[in-house]
N, C-alpha and C positions, 0 to 999 in steps of 0.2 A: 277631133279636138277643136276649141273653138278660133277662131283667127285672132293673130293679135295686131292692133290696129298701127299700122306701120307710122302718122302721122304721130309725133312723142305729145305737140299740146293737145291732140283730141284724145289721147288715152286720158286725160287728167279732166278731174267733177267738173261740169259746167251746170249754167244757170243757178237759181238761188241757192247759196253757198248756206248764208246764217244768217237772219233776222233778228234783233231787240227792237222790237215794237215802242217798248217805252222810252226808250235811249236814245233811239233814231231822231232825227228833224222831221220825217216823215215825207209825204208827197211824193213824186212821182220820176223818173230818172230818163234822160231822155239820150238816144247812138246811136250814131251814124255807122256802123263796122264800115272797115274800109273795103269788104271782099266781100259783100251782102248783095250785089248787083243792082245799087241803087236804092235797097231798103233802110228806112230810120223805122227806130224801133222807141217806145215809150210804156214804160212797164211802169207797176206798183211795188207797193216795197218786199210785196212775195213775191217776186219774179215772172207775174203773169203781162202776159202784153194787153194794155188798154186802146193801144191805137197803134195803126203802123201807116205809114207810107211808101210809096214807090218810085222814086225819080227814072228817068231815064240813062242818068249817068252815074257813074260809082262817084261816091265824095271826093270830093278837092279839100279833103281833112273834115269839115266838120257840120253839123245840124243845131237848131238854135232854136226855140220859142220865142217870137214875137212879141212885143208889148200888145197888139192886136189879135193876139193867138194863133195866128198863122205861123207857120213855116218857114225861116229863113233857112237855105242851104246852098252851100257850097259844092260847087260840081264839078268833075274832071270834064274838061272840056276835051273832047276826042282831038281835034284839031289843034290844037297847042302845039307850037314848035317842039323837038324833042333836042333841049340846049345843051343838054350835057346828059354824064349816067344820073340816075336817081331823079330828075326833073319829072319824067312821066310817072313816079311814085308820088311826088308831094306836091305839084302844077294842082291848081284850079280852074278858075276863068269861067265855067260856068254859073253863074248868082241867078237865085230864084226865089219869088216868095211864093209859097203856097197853102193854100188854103188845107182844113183838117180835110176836106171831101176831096181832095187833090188837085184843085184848079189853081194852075198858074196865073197869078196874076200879075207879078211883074216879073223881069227879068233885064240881066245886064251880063254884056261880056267883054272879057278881058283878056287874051288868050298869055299875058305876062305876069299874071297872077302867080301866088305860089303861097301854101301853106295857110298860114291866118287871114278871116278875115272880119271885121264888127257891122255889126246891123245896128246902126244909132237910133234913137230912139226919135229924131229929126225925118228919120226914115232914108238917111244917107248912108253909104257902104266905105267902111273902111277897111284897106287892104292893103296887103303888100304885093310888088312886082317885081321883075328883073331890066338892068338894062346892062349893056357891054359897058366897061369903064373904056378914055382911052388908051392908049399903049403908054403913055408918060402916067398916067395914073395907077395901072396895072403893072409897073415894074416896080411901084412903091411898095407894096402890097407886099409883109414878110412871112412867111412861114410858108405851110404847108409841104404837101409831096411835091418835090424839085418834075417840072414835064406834064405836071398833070390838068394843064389849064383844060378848057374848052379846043374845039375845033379852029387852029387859026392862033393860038395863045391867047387867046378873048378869057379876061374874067369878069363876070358877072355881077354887078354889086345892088344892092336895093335901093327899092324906091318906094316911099310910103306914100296913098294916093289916097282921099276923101273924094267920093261922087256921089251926084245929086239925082236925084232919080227921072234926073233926064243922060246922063249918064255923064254930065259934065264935070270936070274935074274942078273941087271950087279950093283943096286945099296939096299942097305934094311938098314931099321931104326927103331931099336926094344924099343917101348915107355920106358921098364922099365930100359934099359939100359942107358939112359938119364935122366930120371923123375924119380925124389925121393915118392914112393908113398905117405910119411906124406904130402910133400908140395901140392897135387893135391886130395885133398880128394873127395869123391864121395858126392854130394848133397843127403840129406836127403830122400827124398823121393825118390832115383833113387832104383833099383833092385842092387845089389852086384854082377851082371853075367855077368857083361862089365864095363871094365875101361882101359885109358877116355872115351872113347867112339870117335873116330875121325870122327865126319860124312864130313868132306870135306880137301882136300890134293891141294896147288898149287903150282906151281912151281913161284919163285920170282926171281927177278934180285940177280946178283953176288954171285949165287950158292945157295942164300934160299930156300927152302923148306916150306909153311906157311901151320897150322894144326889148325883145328878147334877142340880143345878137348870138347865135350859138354856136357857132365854131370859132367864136373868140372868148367864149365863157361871159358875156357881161350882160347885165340889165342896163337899160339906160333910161332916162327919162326927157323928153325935149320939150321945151317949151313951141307951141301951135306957134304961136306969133312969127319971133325971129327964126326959130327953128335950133339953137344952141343947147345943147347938154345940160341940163340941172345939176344931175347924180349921177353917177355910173357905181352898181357893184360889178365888182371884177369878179377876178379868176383867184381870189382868196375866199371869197365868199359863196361862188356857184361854177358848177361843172356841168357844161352844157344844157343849162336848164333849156327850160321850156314855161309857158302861162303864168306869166307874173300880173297880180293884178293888185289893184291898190283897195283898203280895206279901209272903216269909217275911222280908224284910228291915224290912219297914213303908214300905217307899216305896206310892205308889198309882199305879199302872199307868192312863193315860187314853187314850182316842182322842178326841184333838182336833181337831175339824171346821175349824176355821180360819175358818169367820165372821163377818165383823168383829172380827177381832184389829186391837188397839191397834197404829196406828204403821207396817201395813203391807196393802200396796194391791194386793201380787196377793193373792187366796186360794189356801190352801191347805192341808190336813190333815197332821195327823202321829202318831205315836206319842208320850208323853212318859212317862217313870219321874220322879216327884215327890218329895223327901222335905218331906213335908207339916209339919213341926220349921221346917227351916232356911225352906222354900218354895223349894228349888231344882231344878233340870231337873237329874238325876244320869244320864239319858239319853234320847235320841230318836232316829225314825228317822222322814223326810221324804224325797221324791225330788229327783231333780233333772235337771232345773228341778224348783220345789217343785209346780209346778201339774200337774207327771202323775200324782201321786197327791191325790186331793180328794172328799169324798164330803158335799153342804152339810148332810147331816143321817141321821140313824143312824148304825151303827157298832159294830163291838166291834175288842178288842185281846185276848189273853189270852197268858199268860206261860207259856212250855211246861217240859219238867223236863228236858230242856238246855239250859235257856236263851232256845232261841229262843222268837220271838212270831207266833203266828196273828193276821193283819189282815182284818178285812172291811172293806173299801172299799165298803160298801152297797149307793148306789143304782145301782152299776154292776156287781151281781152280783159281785166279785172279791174273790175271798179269795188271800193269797200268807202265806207263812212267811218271816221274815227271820229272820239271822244277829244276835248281837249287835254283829259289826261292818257292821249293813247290808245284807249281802247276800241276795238275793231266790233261798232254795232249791227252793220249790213255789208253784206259780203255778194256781188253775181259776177260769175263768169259767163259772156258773150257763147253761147253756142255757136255761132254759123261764124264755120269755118268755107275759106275756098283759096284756090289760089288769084292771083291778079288774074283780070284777063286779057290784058296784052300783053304781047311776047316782051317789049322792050322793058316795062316791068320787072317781069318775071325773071329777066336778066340779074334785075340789082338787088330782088327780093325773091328765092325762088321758093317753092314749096307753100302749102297751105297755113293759111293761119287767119287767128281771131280777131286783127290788131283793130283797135277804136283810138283816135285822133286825141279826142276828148268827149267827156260827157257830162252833163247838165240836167240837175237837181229842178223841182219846180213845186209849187203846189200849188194845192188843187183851185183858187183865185186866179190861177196866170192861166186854167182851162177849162173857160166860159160854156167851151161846147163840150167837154166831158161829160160821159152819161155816166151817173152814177150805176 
């Protein structure tokens, strides 16, 4: 009789799932898997791979095309302090640009990185870090699991960094020096060893700065200059999101994880268009039933130039292209399963899996060296 495969997401279809060739935006899709052993992958809209590459370290979340065509990536730096559980799952600090034949040609490290980070077009790197709050600031800090700080009762809060490609810091945004901690309280169930927790940092028109705090549910927007608040959506409008990004209209484009949303008791993920003014949903797209589409953490959404939207559905490797009325034109499931491969990982994540950070759309103009 034949075995049956004991891992549950590799029993289920991977790679090209569905295709609408005419429906699609077309061009080319670019992953980093986070259990690939360092490979990005850049397939066409059948699911065949055009180009791959190889780093030496598994992602620090995510892979990126160049305005120059090169390779910006995000690397888990081996060496990274291990700050708390889950740090060695989402820490970076390795930054590298590299060329399609694989030569690095630059490179920056930061070993307090973690999660997001932007390759600007300047050719400067924007990211986020950690630092200890001190103890008068960390007892302000409300919610969470009661005991669960860091080593020491240290909790962690962000820090948003711009560096220059000499690796000099020319811009930084330090969360508590903005953020009142009564007003951003930590979700109940989160650990007390990070706050807010920023997993995603973008850069917006007329100086914004747009931050996804995620264990307080809010987007915010800061102005570069002073550094103060614009807008904040809360925890009426997004539930742990993750990659908000601002669109030519000014709306901001979320993937909302659906994690403890107010008021509603199955889970479930969606896409949402925000006008961050009024604070209204000007549009979304969810399944249905809402719970076959859900991914309880990471994520991206990215708005295509037909309109449609590239989704990564995370932790279950899938990415699909929807219509703006919904409909599901390309559809790939991530084959290359593994487990992490360090142990302290493997603690907070165990078992094999597909999971991709986020993934990025392109065509075929943004790959000069693509051989047809």
């Amino acid at each position: 009789m034949p075995t049956v495969q004991t891992t549950t997401l590799k029993r289920q279809k991977t790679g090209l799932i569905a295709v609408d060739h005419a429906r699609s935006a077309g061009g080319y899709t670019l992953f980093a898997p986070q259990t690939a052993d360092g490979q990005v992958f850049l397939i066409d809209l059948d699911g065949e791979i055009v180009h791959r590459w190889k780093l030496p370290q598994r992602p620090g979340r995510d892979a990126v095309i160049l305005r120059n065509g090169n390779l910006g990536y995000n690397g888990n730096h081996p060496d990274s302090p291990d700050l708390f559980p889950g740090w060695s799952v989402w820490h970076g600090g390795a930054f590298s640009e590299v060329t399609p034949e694989g030569e690095v040609v630059w490179e920056h490290t930061d070993l307090l990185h973690h999660h997001d980070a932007q390759w600007l077009d300047n050719g400067h790197l924007l990211y986020t870090t950690a630092e200890p709050l001190s103890a008068d600031l960390a007892r302000r800090v409300l919610g969470g699991i009661p005991g669960s700080e860091a080593p020491g009762g240290v909790i962690y809060a962000d820090v948003v960094k711009e560096v220059d490609r000499q690796g000099n810091v020319v811009w930084e945004w330090r969360s508590w020096e903005h953020l009142r901690p009564e007003d951003y309280p930590l979700h109940e169930c989160f650990e007390r060893h990070h706050w807010p927790m920023t997993n995603a940092v973008t850069p917006g028109r007329d100086g914004k700065v747009i931050l996804s705090l995620r264990s307080v549910s809010s987007v915010i927007a800061v102005q570069r200059g002073s550094g103060e608040v614009l807008w904040r959506l809360g925890h009426d409008l997004v539930a742990q999101q993750h990659c908000p990004s601002e669109l030519e209209n000014g709306n901001v484009l979320v993937f909302d994880n659906g994690i403890f949303r107010p008021h509603i008791s199955m889970p479930h993920s969606r896409i949402i268009e925000i006008n961050p003014a009024t604070q209204r949903i000007e549009w979304q797209y969810a399944d249905t039933p809402g719970y076959a589409f859900f991914t309880p953490f990471m994520g991206g959404a990215q708005r295509l130039h037909n309109g449609n939207t590239l989704v990564t559905e995370a932790n279950f490797g899938r990415l699909f292209e929807v219509t703006q009325a919904g409909e599901v034109v390309w559809e790939y499931v991530n084959p290359h399963f593994a487990s992490y491969p360090d142990a302290s990982s493997r603690r907070y994540l165990p078992g094999e899996n597909n999971a991709i950070f986020r993934a990025h759309r392109y065509q075929r103009q943004d790959l000069p060296w693509l051989r047809d």
